[in-house]
Structure formats: C-alpha cells, structure tokens
C-alpha positions in Angstrom: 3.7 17.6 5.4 6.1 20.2 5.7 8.6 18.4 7.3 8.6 15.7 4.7 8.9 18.4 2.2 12.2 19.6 4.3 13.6 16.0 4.4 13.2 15.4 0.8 14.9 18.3 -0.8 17.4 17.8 1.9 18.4 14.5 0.7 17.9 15.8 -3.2 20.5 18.5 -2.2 22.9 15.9 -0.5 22.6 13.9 -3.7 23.4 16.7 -6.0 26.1 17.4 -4.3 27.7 14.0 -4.9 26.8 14.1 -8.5 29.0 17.5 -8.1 31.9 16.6 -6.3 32.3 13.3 -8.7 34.2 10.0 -7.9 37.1 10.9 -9.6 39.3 10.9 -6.2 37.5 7.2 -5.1 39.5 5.2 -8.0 39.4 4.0 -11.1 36.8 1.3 -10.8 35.0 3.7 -8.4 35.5 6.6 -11.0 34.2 4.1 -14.2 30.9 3.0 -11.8 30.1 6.5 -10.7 30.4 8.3 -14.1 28.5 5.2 -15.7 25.5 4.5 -13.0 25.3 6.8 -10.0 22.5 9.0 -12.0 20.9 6.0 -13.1 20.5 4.8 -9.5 20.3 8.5 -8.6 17.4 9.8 -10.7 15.0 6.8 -9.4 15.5 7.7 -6.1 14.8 11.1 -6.7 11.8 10.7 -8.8 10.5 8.4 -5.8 11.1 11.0 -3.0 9.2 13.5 -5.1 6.6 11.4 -5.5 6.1 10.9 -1.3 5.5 14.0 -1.2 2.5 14.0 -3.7 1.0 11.3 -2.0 -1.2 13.2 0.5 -3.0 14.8 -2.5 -3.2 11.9 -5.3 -4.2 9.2 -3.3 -2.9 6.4 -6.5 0.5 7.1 -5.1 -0.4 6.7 -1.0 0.7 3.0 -1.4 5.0 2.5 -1.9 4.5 -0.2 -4.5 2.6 2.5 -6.5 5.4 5.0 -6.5 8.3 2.3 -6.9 6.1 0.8 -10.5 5.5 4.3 -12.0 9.1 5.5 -11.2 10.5 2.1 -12.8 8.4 2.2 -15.1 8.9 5.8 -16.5 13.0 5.6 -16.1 12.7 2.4 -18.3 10.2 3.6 -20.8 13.4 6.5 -21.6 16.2 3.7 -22.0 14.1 1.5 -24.4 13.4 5.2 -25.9 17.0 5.4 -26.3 17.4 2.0 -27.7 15.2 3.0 -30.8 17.5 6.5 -31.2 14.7 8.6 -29.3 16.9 10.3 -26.2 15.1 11.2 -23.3 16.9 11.3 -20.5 20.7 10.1 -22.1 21.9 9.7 -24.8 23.9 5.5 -24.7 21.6 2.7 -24.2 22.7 0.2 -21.7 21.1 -2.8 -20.7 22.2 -2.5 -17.1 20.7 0.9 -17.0 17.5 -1.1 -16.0 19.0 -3.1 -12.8 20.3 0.6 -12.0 16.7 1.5 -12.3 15.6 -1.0 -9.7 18.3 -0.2 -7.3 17.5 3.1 -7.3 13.8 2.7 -6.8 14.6 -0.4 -4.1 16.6 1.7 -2.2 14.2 4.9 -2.4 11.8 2.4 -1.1 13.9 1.6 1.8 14.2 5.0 2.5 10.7 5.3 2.9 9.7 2.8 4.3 12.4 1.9 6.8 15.1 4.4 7.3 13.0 7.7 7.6 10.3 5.9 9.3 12.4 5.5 12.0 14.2 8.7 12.1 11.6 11.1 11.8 8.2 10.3 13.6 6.4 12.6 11.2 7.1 10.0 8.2 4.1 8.0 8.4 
C-alpha cells in the first residue's frame, strides 16, 4: 500500500508542477486550452488517484467504475452548482467543463487500470 501511496503523490506533484510552470510558452491555442481546461481535466484525475488509495479500506471504491461515477459525479455536481451562482470549485460555468470532467476521470482510469498496472507490479 505504501508504494501506491508513493506513486500517487508522485504523479500529484508532477501535475502540480505543470499547473505551475503554465502553457504560456506552448502557444496561443495551447496557452487559451491550458488556462481554460487543464484543471478541469486535472482535478478528476486527481480526485481518482486519491481515491485508489482509499480503496483497501472502503471496499465501495475497490471496483474502478466506482471511483470514476463518484469523481464525475462530484466535479459535476460543482459546475451545475456554479450554473445556479453557487461556486464551488470556480467561479465561470462552462458546459464543456463536463467533457473535461470525463477526460479527466477516463484518463485516471487508464492510469489505473492499464498504465500503472503494468509499470509497477505492486498495482493490483
């Protein structure tokens, strides 16, 4: 368990960083995409990797499918939140902030259930 615990803040940390450094050297179309979605696609992934690490000791969260609903879920219960003038997590509602949603969760998934399955044997 410890060593998902290792690889999970390391890839938080790798993502923070990005959010740090910015896009603002990538382009302007680049720039616009990054300062408009990456935390939307960012903060799903996140909240998913935190969540594999809970799911040793809550078993409702053992299966992916699990995870992936209640992250999607939660991240789109704050944008409809911010359609009715409520602000959870922003401040702008955007519709496309959902589909960000999803891509953040899908790729989380794939994460877990592909690419760190087969890097580190520990995974699963």
């Amino acid at each position: 368990m410890k060593n998902k615990k290792t690889v999970v803040v390391f890839t938080l940390l790798i993502i923070a960083s990005i959010f740090v450094v910015g896009a603002d050297w990538a382009g302007e179309i680049a720039s616009r995409f990054f300062h408009s979605y990456f935390a939307d696609i960012a903060i799903p992934f996140g909240f998913y990797l935190l969540l594999v690490i809970l799911d040793v000791e809550y078993k409702l969260f053992n299966h992916w499918c699990t995870k992936a609903f209640a992250v999607f879920l939660l991240c789109s219960l704050s944008e409809t939140l911010q359609y009715f003038g409520v602000y959870a997590l922003a401040r702008v509602f955007d519709p496309l902030d959902y589909l960000m949603y999803a891509m953040g969760v899908v790729l989380a998934a794939v994460f877990d259930r592909i690419i760190f399955k087969k890097l580190f044997s520990f995974w699963h």
